[in-house]
C-alpha positions as CSV (number, residue, x, y, z in Angstrom):
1,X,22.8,9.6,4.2
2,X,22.2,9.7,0.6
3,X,20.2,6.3,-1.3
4,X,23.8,5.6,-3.1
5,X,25.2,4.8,0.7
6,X,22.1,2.9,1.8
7,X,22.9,-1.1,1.9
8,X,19.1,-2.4,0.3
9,X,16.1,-0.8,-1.4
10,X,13.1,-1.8,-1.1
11,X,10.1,-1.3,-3.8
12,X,6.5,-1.0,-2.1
13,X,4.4,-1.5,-4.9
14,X,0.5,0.2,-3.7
15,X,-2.8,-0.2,-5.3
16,X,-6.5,-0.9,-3.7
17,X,-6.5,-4.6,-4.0
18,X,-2.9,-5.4,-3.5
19,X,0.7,-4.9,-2.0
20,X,4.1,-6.5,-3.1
21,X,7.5,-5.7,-1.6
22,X,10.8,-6.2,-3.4
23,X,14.0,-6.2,-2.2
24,X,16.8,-4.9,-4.4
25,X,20.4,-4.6,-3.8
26,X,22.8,-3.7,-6.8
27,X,21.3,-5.1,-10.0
28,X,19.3,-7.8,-8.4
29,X,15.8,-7.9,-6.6
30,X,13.4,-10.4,-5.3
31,X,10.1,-10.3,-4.5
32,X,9.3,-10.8,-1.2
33,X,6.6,-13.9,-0.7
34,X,6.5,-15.5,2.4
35,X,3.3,-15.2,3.6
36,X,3.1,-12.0,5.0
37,X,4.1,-10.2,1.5
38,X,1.9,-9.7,-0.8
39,X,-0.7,-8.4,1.3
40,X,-4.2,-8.5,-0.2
41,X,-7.0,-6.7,0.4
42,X,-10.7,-8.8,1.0
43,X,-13.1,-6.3,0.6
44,X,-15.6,-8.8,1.8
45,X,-17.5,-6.5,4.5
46,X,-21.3,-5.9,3.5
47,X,-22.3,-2.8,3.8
48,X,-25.1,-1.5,6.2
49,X,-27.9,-0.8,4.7
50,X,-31.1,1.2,6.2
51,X,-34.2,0.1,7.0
52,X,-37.4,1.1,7.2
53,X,-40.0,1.4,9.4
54,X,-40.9,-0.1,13.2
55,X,-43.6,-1.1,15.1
56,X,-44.7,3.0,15.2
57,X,-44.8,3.1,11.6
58,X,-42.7,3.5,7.9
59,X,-39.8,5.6,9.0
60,X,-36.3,4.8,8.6
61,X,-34.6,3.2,11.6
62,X,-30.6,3.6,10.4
63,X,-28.9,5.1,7.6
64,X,-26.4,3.5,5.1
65,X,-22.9,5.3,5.4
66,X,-21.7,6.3,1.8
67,X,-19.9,3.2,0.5
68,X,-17.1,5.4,-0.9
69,X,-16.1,6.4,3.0
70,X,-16.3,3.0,4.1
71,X,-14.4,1.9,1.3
72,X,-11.8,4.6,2.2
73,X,-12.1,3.7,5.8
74,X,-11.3,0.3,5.2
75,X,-8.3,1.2,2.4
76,X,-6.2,3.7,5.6
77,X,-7.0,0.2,7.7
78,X,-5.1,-1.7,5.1
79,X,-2.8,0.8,5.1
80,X,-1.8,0.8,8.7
81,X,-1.5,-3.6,8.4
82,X,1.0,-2.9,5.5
83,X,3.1,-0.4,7.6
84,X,3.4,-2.1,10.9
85,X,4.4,-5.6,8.4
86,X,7.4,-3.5,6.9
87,X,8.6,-3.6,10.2
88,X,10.2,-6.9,10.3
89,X,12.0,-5.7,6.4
90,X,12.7,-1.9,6.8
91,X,15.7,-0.9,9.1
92,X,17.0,2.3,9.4
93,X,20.0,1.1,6.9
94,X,17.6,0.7,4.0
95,X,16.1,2.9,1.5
96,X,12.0,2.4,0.5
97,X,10.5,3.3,-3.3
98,X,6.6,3.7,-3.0
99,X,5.2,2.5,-6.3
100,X,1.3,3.6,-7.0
101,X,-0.9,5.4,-8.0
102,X,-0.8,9.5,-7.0
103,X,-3.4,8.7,-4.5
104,X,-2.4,5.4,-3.3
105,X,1.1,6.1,-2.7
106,X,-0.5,9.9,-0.8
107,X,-2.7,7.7,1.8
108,X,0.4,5.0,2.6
109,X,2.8,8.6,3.7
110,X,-0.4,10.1,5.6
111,X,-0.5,6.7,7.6
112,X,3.5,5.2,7.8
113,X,6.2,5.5,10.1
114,X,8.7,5.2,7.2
115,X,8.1,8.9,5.3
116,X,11.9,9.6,6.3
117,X,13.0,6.1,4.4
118,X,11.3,7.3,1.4
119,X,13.8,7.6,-1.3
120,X,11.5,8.5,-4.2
121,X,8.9,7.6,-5.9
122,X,7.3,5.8,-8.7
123,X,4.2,6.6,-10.4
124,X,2.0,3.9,-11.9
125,X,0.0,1.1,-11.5
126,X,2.1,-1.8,-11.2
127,X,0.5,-5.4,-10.6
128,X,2.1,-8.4,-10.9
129,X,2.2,-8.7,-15.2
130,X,4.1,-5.3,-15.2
131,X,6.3,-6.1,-11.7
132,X,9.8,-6.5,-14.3
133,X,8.8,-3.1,-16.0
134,X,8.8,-1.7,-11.9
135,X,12.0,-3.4,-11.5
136,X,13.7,-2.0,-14.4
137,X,12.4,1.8,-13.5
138,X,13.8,1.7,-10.4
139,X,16.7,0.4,-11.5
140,X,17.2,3.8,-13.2
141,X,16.0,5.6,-10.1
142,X,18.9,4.5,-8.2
143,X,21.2,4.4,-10.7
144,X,20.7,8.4,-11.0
């Protein structure tokens, strides 16, 4: 089924610290906001850090993971939250845009369940000051 027979699109708009959802059909979209959309990400987790020494003297007990893989750890977690949510949106009727970065919208298809939805794609970092310039690009996705 091509994305011109497809009843709704939907725009999943990706970056580190937050996730909107729009629903478009013809010329007109809505962004989703009901509590469960937009999804933001708390990075509010302290990070281990080592310490030193023990009753036997100054060496280190534990070592700090890299930040970075935590980070990234904690980003696919996100992830994972967001695809399991666009369960109760995305039928098998519908077509999805990812919007993102390269690497943002890369780690949401290693980790969803919705890679065959996936109508095309969107590069660029769209937060919510730029979400009409999103809306208007896609709009010329779909009408190609």
């Amino acid at each position: 089924m091509s994305t011109h027979e497809k009843i709704d699109y939907y725009i999943l708009s990706l970056s580190q610290k937050k996730v909107s959802l729009l629903k478009m059909h013809d010329a007109s979209s809505d962004e989703i906001n009901d509590g469960v959309f937009p999804m933001l990400q708390k990075d509010d987790h302290e990070y281990a850090k080592s310490s030193r020494g023990n009753s036997f003297g100054y060496s280190l007990k534990n070592f700090e993971k890299d930040k970075s893989v935590v980070k990234k750890q904690r980003f696919n977690q996100f992830l994972r939250e967001v695809d399991e949510n666009l369960k109760a949106y995305i039928t098998n009727d519908c077509a999805l845009l990812l919007a993102g970065t390269d690497k943002d919208r890369s780690d949401f298809k290693k980790v969803s369940h919705f890679n065959n939805l996936i109508a095309g794609e969107v590069s660029g970092s769209f937060s919510s000051y730029n979400m009409n310039e999103l809306k208007q690009t896609a709009l010329k996705f779909l009408v190609n």
